[in-house]
N, C-alpha and C positions, 0 to 999 in steps of 0.2 A: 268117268274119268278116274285116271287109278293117282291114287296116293303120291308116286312119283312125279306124274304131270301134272297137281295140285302143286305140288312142292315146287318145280320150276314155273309156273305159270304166279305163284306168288315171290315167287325169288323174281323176276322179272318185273314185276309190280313194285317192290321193294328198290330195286335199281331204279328203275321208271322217276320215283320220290326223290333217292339221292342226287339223281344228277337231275332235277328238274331245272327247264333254262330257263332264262331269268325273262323276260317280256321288256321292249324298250320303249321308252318315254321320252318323247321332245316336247322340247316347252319352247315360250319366247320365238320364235320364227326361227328354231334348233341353234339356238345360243347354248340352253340349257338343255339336258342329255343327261340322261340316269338308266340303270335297271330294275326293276324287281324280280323275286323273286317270281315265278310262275301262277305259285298257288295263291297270290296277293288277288282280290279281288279290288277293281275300281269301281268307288260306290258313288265319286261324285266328279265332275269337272267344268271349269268353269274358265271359258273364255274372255278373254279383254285386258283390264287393265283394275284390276290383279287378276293373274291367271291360277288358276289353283287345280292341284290333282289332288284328291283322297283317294287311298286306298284302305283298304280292311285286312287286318293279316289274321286268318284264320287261328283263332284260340281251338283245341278241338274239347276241353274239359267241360263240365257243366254249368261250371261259373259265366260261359260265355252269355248263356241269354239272355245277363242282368250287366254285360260291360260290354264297349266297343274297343278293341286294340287295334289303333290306325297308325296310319304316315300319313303324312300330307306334305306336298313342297308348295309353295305359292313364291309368284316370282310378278314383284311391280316394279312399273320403270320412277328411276330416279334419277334429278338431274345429276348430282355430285355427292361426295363422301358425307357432308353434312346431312342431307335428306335423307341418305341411306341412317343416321346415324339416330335422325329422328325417326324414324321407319321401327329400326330397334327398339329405342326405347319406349316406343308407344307399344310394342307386343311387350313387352318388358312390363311394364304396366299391368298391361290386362291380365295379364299371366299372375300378379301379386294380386289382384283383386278376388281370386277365382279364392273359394273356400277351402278355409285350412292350408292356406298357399305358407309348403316349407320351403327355402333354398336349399338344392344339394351341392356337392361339393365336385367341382371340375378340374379336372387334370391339370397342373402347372402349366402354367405360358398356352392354355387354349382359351384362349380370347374372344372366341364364337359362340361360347357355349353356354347353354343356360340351362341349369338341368335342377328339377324342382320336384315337390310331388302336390297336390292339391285334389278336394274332393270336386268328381262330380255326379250327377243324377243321385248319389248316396254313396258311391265307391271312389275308395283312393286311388290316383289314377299317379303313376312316374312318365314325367315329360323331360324330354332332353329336345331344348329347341339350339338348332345352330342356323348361321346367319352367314352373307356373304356380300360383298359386291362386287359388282362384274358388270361390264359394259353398258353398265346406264342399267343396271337392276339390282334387285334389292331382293335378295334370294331368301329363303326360309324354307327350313328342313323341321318338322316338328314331329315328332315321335311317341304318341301315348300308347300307355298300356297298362292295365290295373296292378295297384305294385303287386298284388299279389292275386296268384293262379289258381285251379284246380288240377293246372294243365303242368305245375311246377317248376322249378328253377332253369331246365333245362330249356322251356322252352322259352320262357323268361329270357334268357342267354342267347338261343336264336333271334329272337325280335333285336336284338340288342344291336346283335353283332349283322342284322341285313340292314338296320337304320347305319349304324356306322359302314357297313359296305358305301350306301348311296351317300353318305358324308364324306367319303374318301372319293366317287366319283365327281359329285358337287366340285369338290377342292381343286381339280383338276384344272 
């Protein structure tokens, strides 16, 4: 293969990355409707009543074989605003249980949002959980990822910015 055809067969490869599409997810009998990215792997899901997807979002640095950076939505039915309300504050809860549990600081007037950092298996892990209700469900977006990388800020900033993609499609 000559040097040139390496060069376009990795430039193609490189594009292949950029626009990779996203993979779609229905939940709830497609009440609930999201994307991921492509390269998200799903490691867990679980039908009924709560229905729950994890995915894994690939860290590529070497820090990964000692941390897990997931998503997860789970979506249970609730009769009314009140259940959904208890629904929160019991994740709400366990979230402050969790070791070395900090409060972070959330954007003025976002009311959904819970966004914290706390240890676990031995690493600091930033969690931005947000919440919803919608036609008799009780939605939850939960987003971990070790506050810190090998993999660095940027890629930090991607996990960031595809959990808020699927929080802006949630909202919808």
């Amino acid at each position: 293969m000559t040097v040139r055809a390496m060069v376009v067969v990795a430039l193609l490869a490189l594009a292949r990355i950029a626009v990779a599409q996203a993979d779609d997810v229905t939940m709830a009998s497609g009440s609930v409707h999201f994307s991921t990215p492509s390269n998200w792997v799903s490691i867990m899901q679980v039908d009924g009543d709560p229905e729950v997807r994890v995915f894994q979002v690939p860290d590529p640095s070497p820090s990964a074989s000692t941390t897990l950076a997931r998503v997860s939505v789970t979506v249970k039915q609730v009769e009314n605003l009140e259940a959904f309300n208890e629904y929160v504050s019991n994740a709400v809860t366990k979230a402050k249980d969790l070791k070395n549990y900090q409060a972070g600081t959330r954007a003025s007037g976002d009311q959904n949002s819970f966004i914290y950092t706390a240890d676990e298996s031995g690493a600091s892990y930033s969690y931005v959980e947000r919440y919803w209700f919608r036609n008799g469900h009780a939605i939850q977006l939960r987003c971990a990822r070790p506050t810190s990388s090998q993999a660095g800020q940027a890629w930090a900033a991607s996990f960031d910015k595809n959990c808020s993609q699927i929080a802006a499609t949630l909202t919808l």
